[in-house]
C-alpha positions as CSV (number, residue, x, y, z in Angstrom):
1,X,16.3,50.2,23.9
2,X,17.3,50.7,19.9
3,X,19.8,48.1,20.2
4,X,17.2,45.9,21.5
5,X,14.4,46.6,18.7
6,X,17.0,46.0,15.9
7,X,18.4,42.7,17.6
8,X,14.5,41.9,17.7
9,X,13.7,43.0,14.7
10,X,16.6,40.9,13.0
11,X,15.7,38.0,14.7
12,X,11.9,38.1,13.6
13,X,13.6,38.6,9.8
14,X,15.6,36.0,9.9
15,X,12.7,33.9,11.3
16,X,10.2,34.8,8.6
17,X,13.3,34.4,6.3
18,X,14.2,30.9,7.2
19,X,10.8,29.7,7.3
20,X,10.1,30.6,4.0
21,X,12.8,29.4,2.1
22,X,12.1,26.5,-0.5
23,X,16.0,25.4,-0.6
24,X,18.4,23.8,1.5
25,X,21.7,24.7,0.6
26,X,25.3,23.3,1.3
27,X,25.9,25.4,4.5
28,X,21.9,24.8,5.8
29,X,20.6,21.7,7.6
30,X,17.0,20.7,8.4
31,X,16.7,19.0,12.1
32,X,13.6,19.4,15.1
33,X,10.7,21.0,14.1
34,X,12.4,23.1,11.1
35,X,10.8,22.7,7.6
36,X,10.9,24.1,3.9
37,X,7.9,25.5,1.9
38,X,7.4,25.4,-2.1
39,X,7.5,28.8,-3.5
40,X,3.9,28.9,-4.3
41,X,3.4,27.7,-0.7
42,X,1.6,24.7,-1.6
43,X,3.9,22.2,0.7
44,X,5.8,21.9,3.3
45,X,9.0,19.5,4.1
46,X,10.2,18.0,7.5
47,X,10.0,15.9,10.2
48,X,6.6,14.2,10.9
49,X,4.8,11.4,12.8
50,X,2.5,9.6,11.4
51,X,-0.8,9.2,13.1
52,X,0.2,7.4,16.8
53,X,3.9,6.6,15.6
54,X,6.7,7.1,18.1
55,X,8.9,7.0,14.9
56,X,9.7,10.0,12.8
57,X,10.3,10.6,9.3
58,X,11.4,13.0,6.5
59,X,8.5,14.1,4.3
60,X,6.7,16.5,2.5
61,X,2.9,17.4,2.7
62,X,0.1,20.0,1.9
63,X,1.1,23.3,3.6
64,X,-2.1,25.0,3.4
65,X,-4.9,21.9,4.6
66,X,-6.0,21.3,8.0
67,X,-5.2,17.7,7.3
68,X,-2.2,16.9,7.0
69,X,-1.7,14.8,4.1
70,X,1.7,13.0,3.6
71,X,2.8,12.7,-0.1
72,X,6.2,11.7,0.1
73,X,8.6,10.3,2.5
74,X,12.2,9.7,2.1
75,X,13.3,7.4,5.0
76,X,9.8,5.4,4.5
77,X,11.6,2.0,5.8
78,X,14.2,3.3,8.2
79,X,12.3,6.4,11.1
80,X,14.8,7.9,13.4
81,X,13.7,7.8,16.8
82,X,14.5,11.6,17.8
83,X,14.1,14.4,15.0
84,X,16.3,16.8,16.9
85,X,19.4,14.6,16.9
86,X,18.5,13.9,13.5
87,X,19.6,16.4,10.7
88,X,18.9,16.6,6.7
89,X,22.0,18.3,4.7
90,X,24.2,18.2,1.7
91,X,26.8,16.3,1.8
92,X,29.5,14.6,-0.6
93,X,27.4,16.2,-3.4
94,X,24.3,14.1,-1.9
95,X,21.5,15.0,-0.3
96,X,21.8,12.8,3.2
97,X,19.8,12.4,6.3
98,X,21.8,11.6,9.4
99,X,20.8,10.5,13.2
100,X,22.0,10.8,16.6
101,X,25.1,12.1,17.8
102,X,27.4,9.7,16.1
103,X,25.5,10.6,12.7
104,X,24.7,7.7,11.5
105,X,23.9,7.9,7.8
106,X,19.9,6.6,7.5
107,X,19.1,7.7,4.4
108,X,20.6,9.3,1.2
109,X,19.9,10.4,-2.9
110,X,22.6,7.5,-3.7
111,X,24.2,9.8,-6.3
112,X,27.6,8.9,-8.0
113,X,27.7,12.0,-10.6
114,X,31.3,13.5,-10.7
115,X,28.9,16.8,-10.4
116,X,28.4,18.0,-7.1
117,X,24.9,19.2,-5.6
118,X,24.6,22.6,-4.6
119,X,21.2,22.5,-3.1
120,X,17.7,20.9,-2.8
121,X,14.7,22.6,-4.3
122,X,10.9,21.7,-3.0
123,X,8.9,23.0,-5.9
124,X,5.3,24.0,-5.7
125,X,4.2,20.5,-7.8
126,X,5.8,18.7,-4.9
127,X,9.0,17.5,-6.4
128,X,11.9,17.9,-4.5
129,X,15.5,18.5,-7.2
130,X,18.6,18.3,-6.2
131,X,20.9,20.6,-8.4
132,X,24.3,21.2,-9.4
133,X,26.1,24.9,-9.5
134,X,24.9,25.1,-13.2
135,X,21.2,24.5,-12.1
136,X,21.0,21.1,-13.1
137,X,19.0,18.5,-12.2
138,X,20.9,15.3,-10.7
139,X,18.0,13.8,-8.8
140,X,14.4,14.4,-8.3
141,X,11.5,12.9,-5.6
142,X,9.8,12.1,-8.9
143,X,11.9,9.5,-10.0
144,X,11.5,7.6,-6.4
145,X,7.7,8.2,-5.7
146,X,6.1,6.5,-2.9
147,X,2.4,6.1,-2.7
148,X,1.0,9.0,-4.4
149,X,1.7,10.0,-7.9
150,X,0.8,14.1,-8.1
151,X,-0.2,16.0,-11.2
152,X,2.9,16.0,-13.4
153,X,4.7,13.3,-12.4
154,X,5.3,10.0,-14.5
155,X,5.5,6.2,-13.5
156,X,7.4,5.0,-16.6
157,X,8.1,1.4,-18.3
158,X,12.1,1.3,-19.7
159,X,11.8,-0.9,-22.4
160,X,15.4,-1.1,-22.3
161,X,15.7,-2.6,-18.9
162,X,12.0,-4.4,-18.5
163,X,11.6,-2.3,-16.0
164,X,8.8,0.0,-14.3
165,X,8.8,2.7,-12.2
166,X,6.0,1.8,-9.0
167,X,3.9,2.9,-6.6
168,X,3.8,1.1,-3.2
169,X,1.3,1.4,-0.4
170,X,2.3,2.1,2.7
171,X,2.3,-0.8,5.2
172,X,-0.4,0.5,7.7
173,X,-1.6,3.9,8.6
174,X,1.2,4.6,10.5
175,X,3.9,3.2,8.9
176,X,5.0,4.5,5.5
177,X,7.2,1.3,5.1
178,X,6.6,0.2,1.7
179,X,3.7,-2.4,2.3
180,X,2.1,-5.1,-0.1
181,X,0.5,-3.7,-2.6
182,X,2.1,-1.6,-5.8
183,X,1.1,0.1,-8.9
184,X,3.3,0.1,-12.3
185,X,2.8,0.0,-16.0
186,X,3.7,-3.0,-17.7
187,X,4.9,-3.4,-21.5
188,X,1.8,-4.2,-23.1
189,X,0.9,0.1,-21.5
190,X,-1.6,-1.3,-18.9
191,X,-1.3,-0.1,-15.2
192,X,-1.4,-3.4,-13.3
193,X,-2.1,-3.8,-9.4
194,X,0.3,-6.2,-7.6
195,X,0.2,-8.2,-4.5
196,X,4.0,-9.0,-3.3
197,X,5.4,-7.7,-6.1
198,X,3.7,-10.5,-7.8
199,X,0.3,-11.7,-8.1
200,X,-1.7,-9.5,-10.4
201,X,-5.2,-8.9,-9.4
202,X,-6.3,-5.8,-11.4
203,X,-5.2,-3.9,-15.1
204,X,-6.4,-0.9,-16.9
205,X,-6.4,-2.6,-20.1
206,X,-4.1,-1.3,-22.9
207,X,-3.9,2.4,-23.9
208,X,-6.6,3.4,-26.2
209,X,-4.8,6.1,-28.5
210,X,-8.5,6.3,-30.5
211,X,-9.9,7.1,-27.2
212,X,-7.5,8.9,-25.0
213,X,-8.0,6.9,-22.2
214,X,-7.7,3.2,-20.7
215,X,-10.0,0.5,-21.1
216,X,-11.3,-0.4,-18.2
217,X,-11.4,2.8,-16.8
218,X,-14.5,4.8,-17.7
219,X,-13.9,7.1,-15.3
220,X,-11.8,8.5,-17.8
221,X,-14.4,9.2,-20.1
222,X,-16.5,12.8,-20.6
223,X,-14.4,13.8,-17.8
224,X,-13.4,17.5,-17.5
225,X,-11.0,17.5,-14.1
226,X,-7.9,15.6,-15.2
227,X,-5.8,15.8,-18.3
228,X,-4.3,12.8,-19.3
229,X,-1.4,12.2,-21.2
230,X,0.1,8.8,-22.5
231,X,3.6,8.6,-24.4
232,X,5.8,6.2,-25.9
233,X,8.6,5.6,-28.1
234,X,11.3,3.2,-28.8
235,X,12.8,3.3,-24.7
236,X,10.3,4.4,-23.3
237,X,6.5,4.8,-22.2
238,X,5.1,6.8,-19.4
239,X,1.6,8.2,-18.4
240,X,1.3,11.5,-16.6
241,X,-1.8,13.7,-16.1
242,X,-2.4,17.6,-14.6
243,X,-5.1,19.6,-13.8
244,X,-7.9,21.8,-16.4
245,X,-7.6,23.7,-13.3
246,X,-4.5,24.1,-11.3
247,X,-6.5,25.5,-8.2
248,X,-7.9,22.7,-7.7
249,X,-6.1,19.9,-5.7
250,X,-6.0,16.1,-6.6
251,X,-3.7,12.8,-5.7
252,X,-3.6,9.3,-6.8
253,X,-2.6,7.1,-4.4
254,X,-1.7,3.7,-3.8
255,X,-3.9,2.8,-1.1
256,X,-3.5,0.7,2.2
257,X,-6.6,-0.7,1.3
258,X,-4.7,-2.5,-1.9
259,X,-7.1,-0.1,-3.7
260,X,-5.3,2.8,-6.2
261,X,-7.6,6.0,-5.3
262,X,-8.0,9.3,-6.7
263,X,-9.1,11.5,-4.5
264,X,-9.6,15.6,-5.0
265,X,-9.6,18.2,-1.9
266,X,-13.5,19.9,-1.3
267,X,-12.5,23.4,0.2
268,X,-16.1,23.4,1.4
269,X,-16.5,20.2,3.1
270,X,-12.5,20.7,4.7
271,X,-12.3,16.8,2.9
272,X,-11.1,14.6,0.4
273,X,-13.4,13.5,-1.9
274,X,-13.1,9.6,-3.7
275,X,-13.1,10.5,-7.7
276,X,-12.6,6.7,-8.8
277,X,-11.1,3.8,-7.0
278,X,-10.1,0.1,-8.4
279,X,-11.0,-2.6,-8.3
280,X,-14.3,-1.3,-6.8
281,X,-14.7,-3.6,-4.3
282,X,-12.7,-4.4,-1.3
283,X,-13.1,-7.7,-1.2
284,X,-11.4,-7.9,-5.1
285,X,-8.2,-6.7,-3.6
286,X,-5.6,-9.7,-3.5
287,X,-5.3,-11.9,-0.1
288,X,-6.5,-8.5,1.6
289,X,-7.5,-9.9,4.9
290,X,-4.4,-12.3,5.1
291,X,-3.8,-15.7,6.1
292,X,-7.0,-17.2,7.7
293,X,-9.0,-14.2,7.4
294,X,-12.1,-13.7,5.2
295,X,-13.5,-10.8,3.5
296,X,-16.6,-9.2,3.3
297,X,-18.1,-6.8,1.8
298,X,-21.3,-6.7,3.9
299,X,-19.6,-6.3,7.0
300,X,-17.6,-3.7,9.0
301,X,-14.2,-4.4,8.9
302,X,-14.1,-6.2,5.7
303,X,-11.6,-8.5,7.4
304,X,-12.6,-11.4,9.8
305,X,-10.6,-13.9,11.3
306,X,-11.9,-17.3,10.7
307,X,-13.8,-19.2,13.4
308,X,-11.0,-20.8,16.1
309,X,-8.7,-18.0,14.7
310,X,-7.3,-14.4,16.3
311,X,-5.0,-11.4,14.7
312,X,-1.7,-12.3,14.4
313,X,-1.9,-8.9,15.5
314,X,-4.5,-6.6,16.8
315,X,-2.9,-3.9,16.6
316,X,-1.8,-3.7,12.8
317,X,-5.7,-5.4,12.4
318,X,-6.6,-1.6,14.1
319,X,-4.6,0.4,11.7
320,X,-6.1,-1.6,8.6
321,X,-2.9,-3.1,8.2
322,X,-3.9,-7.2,7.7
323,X,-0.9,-8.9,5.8
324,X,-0.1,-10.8,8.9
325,X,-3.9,-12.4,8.7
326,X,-4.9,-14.9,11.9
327,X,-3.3,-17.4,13.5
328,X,-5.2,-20.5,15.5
329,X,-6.2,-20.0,19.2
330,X,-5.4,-23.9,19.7
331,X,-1.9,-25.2,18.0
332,X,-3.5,-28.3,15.9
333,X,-1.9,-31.4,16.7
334,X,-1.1,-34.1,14.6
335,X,-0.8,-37.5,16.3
336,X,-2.8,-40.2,17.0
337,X,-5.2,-39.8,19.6
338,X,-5.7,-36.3,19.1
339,X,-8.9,-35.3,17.7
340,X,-9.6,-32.6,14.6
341,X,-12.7,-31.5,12.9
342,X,-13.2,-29.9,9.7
343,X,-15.4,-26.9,10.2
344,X,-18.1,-26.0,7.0
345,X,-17.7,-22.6,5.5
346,X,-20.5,-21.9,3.3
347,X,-21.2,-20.0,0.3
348,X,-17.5,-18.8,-0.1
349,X,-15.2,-18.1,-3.1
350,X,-12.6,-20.8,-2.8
351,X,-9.1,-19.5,-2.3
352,X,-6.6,-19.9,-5.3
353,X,-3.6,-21.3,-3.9
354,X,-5.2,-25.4,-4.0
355,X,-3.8,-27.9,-4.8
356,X,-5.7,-31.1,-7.1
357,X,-4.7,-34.2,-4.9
358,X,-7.1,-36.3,-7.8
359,X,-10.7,-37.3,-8.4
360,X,-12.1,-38.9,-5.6
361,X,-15.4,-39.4,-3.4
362,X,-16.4,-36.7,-0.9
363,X,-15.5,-39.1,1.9
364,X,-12.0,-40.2,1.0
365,X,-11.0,-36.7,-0.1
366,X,-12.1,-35.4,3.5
367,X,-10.1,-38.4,5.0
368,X,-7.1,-38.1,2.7
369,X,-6.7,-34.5,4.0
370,X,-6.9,-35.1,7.9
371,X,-4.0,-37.8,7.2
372,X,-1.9,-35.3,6.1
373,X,-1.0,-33.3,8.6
374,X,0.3,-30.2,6.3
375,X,-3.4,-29.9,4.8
376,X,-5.4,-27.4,6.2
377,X,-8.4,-27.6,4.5
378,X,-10.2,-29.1,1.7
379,X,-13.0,-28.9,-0.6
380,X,-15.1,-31.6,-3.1
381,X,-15.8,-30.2,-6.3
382,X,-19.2,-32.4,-7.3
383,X,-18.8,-31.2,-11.5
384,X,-15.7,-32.9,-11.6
385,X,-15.5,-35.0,-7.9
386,X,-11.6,-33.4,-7.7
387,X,-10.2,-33.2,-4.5
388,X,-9.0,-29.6,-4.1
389,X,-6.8,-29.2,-1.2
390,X,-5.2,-26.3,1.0
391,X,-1.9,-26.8,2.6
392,X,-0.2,-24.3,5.2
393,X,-2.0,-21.1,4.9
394,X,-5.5,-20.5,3.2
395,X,-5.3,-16.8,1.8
396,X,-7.7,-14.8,-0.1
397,X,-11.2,-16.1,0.8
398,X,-14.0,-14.2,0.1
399,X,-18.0,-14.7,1.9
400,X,-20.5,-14.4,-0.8
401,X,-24.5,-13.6,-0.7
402,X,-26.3,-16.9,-0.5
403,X,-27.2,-16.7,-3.6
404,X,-24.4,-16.3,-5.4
405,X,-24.0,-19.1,-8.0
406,X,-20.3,-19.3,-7.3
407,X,-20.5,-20.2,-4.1
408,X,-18.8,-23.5,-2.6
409,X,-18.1,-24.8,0.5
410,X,-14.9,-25.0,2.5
411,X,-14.1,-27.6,5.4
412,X,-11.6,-25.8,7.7
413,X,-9.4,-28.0,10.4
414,X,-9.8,-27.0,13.6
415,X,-9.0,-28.6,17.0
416,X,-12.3,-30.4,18.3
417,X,-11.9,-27.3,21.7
418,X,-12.4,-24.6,18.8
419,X,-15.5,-26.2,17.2
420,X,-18.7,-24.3,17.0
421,X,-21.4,-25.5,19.5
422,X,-23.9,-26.4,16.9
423,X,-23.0,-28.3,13.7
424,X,-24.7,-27.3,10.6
425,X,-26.8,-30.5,9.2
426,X,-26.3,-32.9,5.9
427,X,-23.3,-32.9,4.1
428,X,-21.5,-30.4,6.0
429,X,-21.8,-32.7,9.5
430,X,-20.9,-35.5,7.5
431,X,-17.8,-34.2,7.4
432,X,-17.3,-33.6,10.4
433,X,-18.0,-36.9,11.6
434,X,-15.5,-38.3,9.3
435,X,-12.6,-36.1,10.1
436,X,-11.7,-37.6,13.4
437,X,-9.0,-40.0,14.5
């Protein structure tokens, strides 16, 4: 009966000793449900699903919330399908993640150092070190963040290489694959917004170094939760920021939404609370509801599919995730005999992505663009009578209030099945009259 209380009384040990630990070290492995904890116990580390997925990933997240919040993820673009085959270890002086019973490699720090890692370290600021015998650092989670930049990290601009350190949004809620929208400092010390790595749609402005604080950001101002810090030199510039209070608990993150949030935790509400977010609107956030779709900011979903269109797919359209925009109930044809319409859509913002076929009438640019099979849609600007035109895919149009001055109309081809019953009057059936074979 001893021998059994001090084999039980080991085993509870080691238990509470393993779960504890903040370090995986060259003869440990993390694999199934076994995790890591920061020191301070402020995160955790391991295996995770994310909301509905079938797919699991390495990550790290607040211990102590009842939500769990996902701040990092290492094998964001490649899951494993079964996290007990799956195993997270040192090896050949990286830290590697491995699946299935061949181990497959699926995800690794990518280190070349002649120095050999000793061990991974989650600290209680939620970066994750690897270090060398002599304590080193050769790699850090803070040099590869995802879509959440915590207090004390840096996104950084190397003036050297032209090149910035980013944060990417995940694609949908339940994949952490990076997604479409990204955060990163450009050389002019402005935090831009990109869609597709590309197409700019919001800045901070420049750092203010009379003011402390970016432009267009007045959140910044009189503001006594965050403490910002901006540096630069001859290599480098970085921005970074921490808390007056380190009790309290705050993330910026780089939205699904296409919207970079900061959000603080509210111990009494159990919630996260929205500090600032930009650009303030939805509807301002780059090609947001995809190809086909139109935002707006009156309705619930922003994101519509445009009349005689459906989700590419419903099911990303559920998890907010509408990159893939809409695709036509009826393939249009184009050959003679067939017949197509051009639907009206009123009071929109046009989309950017026109083309100027030249100044013309009303009438010949609406029958210029229905003998062109590539055109899409068109619209007459009367100040100027150009022709604007929309080939292949019609992205980023936004439905404004009727009285909005910049308002203009579209005229949308559709197959005469997927026309609406009743034709708006004036102009707008005009056109529709003339868009026929």
């Amino acid at each position: 009966m001893v021998s059994f209380f001090i084999v039980l009384f080991s085993f509870f040990f080691l238990s509470i000793h393993v779960s504890t630990t903040d370090t995986i070290s060259a003869d440990s492995t993390l694999s199934g449900d076994q995790t890591i904890f920061s020191s301070g116990g402020t995160f955790k580390m391991g295996f995770f699903q994310p909301g509905n997925s079938k797919n699991f990933y390495i990550g790290m997240w607040y211990q102590q919330l009842p939500v769990q919040t996902v701040v990092w993820v290492a094998n964001r673009d490649k899951p494993v399908s079964d996290k007990n085959t799956a195993v997270l270890k040192i090896s050949n002086g990286n830290l590697v993640l491995l699946e299935g019973n061949n181990q497959t490699p699926v995800w690794s720090t990518g280190l070349n150092s002649s120095s050999a890692a000793l061990d991974a370290v989650l600290q209680d600021d939620g970066n994750l070190v690897l270090r060398d015998d002599s304590g080193s650092v050769l790699w850090q989670s803070f040099d590869h963040l995802g879509d959440t930049w915590l207090p004390g990290a840096k996104i950084r601009y190397d003036k050297r290489t032209k090149k910035s350190q980013r944060l990417t949004s995940w694609t949908s809620l339940e994949d952490p694959s990076p997604g479409l929208f990204s955060l990163e400092l450009d050389e002019s010390t402005a935090y831009k917004i990109l869609w597709n790595g590309s197409t700019q749609y919001w800045s901070s402005g420049p750092w203010n170094n009379k003011s402390k604080l970016f432009d267009s950001v007045p959140e910044m101002r009189l503001n006594y939760i965050f403490k910002y810090s901006f540096f630069s030199n001859a290599t480098e510039s970085y921005f970074t920021y921490s808390m007056y209070d380190p009790r309290n608990i705050s993330r910026l993150v780089m939205d699904v939404s296409g919207q970079v949030k900061q959000l603080s935790w509210l111990n009494n509400n159990d919630q996260w609370n929205l500090f600032w977010s930009q650009p303030r609107q939805q509807c301002q956030v780059y090609a947001y509801c995809g190809s086909f779709g139109i935002c707006n900011e009156k309705s619930q979903p922003f994101c519509q599919c445009l009349h005689g269109f459906r989700p590419d797919s419903q099911k990303d359209w559920d998890l907010m995730d509408y990159s893939a925009g809409c695709v036509g109930k009826t393939e249009l044809q184009c050959s003679r005999g067939v017949i197509n319409q051009f639907m009206p859509l009123t009071n929109v913002k046009l989309p950017d992505n026109f083309e100027v076929w030249g100044i013309t009438s009303f009438s010949i640019c609406g029958s210029t663009c229905l003998g062109n099979c590539s055109c899409m849609a068109y619209a007459h600007d009367e100040s100027s009578n150009r022709c604007l035109m929309w080939t292949n895919d019609v992205l980023n149009l936004h439905q404004l209030e009727k009285d909005n001055s910049e308002g203009n109309t579209l005229y949308l081809r559709l197959s005469a099945s997927d026309m609406p019953n009743s034709s708006s009057s004036g102009k707008s059936n005009k056109a529709m009259i003339l868009a026929r074979f």
